[in-house]
C-alpha positions as CSV (number, residue, x, y, z in Angstrom):
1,X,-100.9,-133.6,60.6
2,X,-104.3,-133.7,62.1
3,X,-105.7,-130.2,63.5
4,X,-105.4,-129.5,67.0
5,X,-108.3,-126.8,68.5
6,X,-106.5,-123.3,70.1
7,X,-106.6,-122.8,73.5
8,X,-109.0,-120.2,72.5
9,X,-111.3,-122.7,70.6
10,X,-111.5,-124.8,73.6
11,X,-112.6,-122.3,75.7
12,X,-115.0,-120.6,73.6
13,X,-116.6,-124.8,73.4
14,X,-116.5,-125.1,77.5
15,X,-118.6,-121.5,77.6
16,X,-121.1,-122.7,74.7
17,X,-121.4,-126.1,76.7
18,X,-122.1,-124.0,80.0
19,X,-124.3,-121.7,78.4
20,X,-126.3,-124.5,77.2
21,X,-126.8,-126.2,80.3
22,X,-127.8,-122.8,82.4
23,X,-130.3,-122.0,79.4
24,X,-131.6,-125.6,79.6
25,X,-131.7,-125.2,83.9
26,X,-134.1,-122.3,83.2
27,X,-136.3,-123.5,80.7
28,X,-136.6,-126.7,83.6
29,X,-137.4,-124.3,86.8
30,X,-140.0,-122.7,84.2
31,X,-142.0,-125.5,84.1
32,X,-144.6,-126.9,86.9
33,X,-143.3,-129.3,89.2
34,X,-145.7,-132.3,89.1
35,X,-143.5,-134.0,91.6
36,X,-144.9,-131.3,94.2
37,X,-147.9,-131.4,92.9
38,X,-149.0,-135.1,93.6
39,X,-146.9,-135.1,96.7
40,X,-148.5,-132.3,98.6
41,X,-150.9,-129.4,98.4
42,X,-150.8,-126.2,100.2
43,X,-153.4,-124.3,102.2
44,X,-154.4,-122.2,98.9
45,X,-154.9,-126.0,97.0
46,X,-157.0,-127.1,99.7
47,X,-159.2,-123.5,99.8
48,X,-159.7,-124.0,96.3
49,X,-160.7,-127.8,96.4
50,X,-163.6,-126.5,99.2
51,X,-164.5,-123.7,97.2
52,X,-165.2,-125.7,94.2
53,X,-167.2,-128.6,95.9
54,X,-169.2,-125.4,97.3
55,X,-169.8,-124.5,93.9
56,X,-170.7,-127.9,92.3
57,X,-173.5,-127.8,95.4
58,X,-174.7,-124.7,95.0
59,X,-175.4,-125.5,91.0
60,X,-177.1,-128.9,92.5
61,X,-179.2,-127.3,94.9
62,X,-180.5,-124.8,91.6
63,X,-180.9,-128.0,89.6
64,X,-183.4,-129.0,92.5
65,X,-185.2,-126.0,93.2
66,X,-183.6,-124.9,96.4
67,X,-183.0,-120.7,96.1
68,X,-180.0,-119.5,97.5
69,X,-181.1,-118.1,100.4
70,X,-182.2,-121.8,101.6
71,X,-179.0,-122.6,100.3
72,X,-176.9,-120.1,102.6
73,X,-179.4,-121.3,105.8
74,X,-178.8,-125.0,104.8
75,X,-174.6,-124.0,104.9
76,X,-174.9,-122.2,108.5
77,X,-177.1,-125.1,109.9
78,X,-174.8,-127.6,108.4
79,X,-171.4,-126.2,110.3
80,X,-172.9,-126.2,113.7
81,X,-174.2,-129.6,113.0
82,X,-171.2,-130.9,112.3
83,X,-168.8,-130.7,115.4
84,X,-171.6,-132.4,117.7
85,X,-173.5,-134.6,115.2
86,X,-171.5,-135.8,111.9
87,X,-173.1,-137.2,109.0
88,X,-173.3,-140.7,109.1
89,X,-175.1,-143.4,106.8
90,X,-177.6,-144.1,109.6
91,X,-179.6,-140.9,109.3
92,X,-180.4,-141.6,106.0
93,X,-183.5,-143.1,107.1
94,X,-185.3,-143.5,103.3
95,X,-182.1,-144.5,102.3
96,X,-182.2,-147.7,104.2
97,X,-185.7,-148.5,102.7
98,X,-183.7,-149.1,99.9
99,X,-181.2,-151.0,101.3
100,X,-183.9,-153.3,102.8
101,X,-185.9,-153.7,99.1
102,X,-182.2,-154.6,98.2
103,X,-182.1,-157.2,100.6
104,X,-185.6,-158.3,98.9
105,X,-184.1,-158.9,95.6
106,X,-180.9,-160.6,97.5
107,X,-182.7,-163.2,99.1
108,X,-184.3,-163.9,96.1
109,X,-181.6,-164.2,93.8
110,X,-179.7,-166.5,96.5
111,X,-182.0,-168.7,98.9
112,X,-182.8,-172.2,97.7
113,X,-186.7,-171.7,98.5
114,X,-186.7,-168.8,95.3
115,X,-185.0,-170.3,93.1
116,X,-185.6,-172.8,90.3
117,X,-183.9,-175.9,89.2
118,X,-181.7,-174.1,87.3
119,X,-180.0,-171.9,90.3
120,X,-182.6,-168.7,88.8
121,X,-185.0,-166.8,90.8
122,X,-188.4,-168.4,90.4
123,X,-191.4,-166.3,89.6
124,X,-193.2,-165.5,92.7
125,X,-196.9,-165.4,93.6
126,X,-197.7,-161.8,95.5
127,X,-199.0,-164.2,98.4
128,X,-198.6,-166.8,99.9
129,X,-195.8,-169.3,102.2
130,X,-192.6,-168.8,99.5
131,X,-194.2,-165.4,97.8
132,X,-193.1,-161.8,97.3
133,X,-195.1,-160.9,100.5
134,X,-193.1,-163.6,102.4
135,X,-190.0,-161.4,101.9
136,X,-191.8,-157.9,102.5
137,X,-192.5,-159.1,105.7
138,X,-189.2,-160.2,106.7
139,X,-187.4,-156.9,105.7
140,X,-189.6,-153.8,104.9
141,X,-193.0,-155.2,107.4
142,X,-194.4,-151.8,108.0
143,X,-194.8,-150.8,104.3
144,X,-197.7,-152.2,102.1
145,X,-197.2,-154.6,99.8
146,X,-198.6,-153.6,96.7
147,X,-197.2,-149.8,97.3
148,X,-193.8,-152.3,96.8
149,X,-195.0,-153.7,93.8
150,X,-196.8,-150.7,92.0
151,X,-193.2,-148.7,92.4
152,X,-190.9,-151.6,91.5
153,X,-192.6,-152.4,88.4
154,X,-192.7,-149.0,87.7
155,X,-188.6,-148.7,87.9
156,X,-188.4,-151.7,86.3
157,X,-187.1,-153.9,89.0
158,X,-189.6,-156.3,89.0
159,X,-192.4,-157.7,85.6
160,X,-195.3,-159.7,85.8
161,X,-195.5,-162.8,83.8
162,X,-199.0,-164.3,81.7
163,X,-199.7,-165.8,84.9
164,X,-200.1,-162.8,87.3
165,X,-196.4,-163.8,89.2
166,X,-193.4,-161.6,90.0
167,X,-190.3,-161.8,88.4
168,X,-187.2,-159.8,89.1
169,X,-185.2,-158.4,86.3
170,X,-182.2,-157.3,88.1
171,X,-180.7,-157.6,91.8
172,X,-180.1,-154.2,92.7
173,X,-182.6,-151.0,92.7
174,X,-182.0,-147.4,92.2
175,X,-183.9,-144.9,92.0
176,X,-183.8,-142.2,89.6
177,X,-186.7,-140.1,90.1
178,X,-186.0,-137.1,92.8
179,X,-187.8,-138.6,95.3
180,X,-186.8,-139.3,99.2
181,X,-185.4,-142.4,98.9
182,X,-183.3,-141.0,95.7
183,X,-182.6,-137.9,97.3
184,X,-181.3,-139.6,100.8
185,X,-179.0,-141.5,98.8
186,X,-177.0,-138.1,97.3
187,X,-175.2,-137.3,100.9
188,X,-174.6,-141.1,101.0
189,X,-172.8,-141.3,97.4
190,X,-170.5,-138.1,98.6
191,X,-169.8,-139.2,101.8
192,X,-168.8,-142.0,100.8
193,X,-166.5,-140.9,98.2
194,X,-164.6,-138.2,100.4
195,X,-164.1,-141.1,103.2
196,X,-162.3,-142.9,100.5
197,X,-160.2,-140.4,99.6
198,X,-159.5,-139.4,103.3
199,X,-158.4,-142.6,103.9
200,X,-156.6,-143.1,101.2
201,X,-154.8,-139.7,101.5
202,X,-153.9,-141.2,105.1
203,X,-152.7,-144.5,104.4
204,X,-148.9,-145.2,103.6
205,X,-149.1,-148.5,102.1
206,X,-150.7,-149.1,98.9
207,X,-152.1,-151.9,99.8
208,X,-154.2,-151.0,102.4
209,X,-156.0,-148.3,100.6
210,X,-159.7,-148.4,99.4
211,X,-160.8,-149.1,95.6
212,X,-160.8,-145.6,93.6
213,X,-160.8,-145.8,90.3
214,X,-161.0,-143.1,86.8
215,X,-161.6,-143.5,83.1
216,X,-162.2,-140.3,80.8
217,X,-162.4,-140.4,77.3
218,X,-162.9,-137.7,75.1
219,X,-164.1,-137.1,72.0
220,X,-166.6,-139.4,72.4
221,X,-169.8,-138.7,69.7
222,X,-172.9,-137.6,71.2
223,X,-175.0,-140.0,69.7
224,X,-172.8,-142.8,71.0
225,X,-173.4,-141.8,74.8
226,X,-176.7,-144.0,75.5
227,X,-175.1,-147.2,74.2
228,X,-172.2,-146.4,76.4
229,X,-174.5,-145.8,79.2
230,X,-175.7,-149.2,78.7
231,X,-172.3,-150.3,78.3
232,X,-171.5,-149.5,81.9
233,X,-174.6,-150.6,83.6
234,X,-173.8,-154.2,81.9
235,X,-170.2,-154.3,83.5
236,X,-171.1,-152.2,86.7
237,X,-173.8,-154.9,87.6
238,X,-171.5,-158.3,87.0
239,X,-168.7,-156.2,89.3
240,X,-171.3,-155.4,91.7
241,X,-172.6,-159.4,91.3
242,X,-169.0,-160.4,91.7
243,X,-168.5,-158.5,94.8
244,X,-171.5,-159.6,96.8
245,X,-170.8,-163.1,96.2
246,X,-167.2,-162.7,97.2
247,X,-168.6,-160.6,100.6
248,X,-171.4,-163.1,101.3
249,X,-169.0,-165.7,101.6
250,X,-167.2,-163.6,104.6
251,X,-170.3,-162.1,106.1
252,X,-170.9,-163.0,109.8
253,X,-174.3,-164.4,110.1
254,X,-177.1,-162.2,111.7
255,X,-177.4,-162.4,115.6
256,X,-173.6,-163.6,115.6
257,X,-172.0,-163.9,118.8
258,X,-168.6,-163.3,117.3
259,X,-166.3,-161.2,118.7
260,X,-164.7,-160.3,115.5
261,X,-165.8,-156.5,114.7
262,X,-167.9,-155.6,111.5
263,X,-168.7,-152.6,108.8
264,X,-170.7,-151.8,106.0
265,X,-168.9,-151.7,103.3
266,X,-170.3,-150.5,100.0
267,X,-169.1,-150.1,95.9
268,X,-170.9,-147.4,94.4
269,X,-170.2,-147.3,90.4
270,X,-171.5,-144.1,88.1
271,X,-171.3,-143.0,84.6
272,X,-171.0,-138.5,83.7
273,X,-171.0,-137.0,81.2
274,X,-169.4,-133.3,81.2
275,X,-171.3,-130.6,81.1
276,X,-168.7,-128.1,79.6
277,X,-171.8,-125.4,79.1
278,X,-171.2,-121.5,80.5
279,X,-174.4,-121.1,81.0
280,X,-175.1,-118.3,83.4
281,X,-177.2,-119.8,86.8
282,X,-179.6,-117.6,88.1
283,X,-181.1,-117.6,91.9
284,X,-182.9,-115.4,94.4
285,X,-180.5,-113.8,97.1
């Protein structure tokens, strides 16, 4: 005859059961809730995000020599700015010089009168009816020529073969060093990242949000960083190749009449490293 639990077996097994469950209810409400965390952040999230973007500018502005007490100045003139004049991409006047070289290096890589039988930008002479100068004129006219020349070659944009003519070596141009141009371009690169994100915190369908994308990887050796510098670079400039083709095809022409409405759109790609240093930043109060 098979054994049949006591009623007071069965009850001490319904207890255990609860027991269990409550214990495993409070080891759940212990833990964070990602769910709220992705779906919504309180005023105290959105003090701290602030807080920290003030903090990755004030380390910026050391990195480039401004003292804090420019930097406090530069804070104050920046909020009354900002209810009557926003930032926006036009007042970044160097920075459109380097939109315009840009456009240089466009219309060579894609007009028939630049390129060779083989589809390639041609070498160029610095003057003349189809030269360099040619294309100065069109989009940067008020700057001289060989200033153009002297700082392109020096960035390696643009080489000069044995016979004295121009070639390009890529079809984009940054600049590193901290010069206007470079430095013009820093409010641009965050302004346009927060827009994205603005937008895309503001849009309900997936679909229609902007292009925002991450990959981190740790662990990576030191020594291995430049080759994955250049590892980047290669496959940031065929998606930036690949996107102005696509665009170009879409473009309205200049001067167009059509009542269709336009923006400048822009990708911006960028390589970090992590500086996960304590060191201790000084500055003048």
């Amino acid at each position: 005859m098979g054994y049949r639990p006591t009623s007071h077996t069965t009850t001490r097994r319904v207890r255990s059961s609860a027991k269990r469950k409550v214990q495993a209810a409070r080891e759940t409400d212990g833990r964070a809730s990602l769910a709220r965390d992705v779906s919504r952040g309180n005023h105290e999230h959105r003090e701290r995000m602030l807080e920290q973007i003030y903090r990755v500018i004030v380390e910026f502005a050391d990195d480039f020599g401004i003292d804090r007490r420019s930097t406090r100045r530069l804070f104050l003139k920046a909020e009354r700015l900002a209810a009557r004049s926003p930032y926006r991409l036009h007042q970044a006047v160097d920075f459109q010089t380097m939109l315009r070289i840009s456009e240089i290096l466009g219309a060579w890589y894609r007009e028939p009168a630049f390129l060779d039988e083989n589809g390639k930008p041609r070498s160029l002479p610095l003057v003349g009816a189809k030269s360099f100068a040619s294309l100065v004129n069109r989009f940067l006219p008020r700057f001289r020529i060989d200033d153009i020349v002297d700082i392109l070659i020096a960035e390696r944009v643009l080489q000069l073969d044995a016979r004295g003519e121009l070639i390009p070596m890529r079809k984009t141009v940054i600049f590193t060093k901290p010069g206007a141009m470079m430095l013009d371009r820093v409010p641009v690169i965050v302004q346009g990242l927060l827009s994205t994100i603005r937008h895309n915190a503001n849009t309900e369908n997936q679909r229609n949000t902007r292009c925002e994308r991450l990959t981190t990887l740790d662990r990576l050796p030191i020594e291995a960083i430049p080759a994955f510098n250049e590892q980047v670079k290669k496959l940031a400039q065929s998606l930036l190749n690949q996107s102005d083709n696509w665009a170009m095809q879409r473009q309205l022409a200049p001067g167009s009449r059509s009542r269709k409405k336009s923006a400048r759109v822009g990708v911006e790609v960028f390589a970090y490293v992590a500086d996960e240093s304590h060191r201790k930043r000084g500055g003048s109060s």
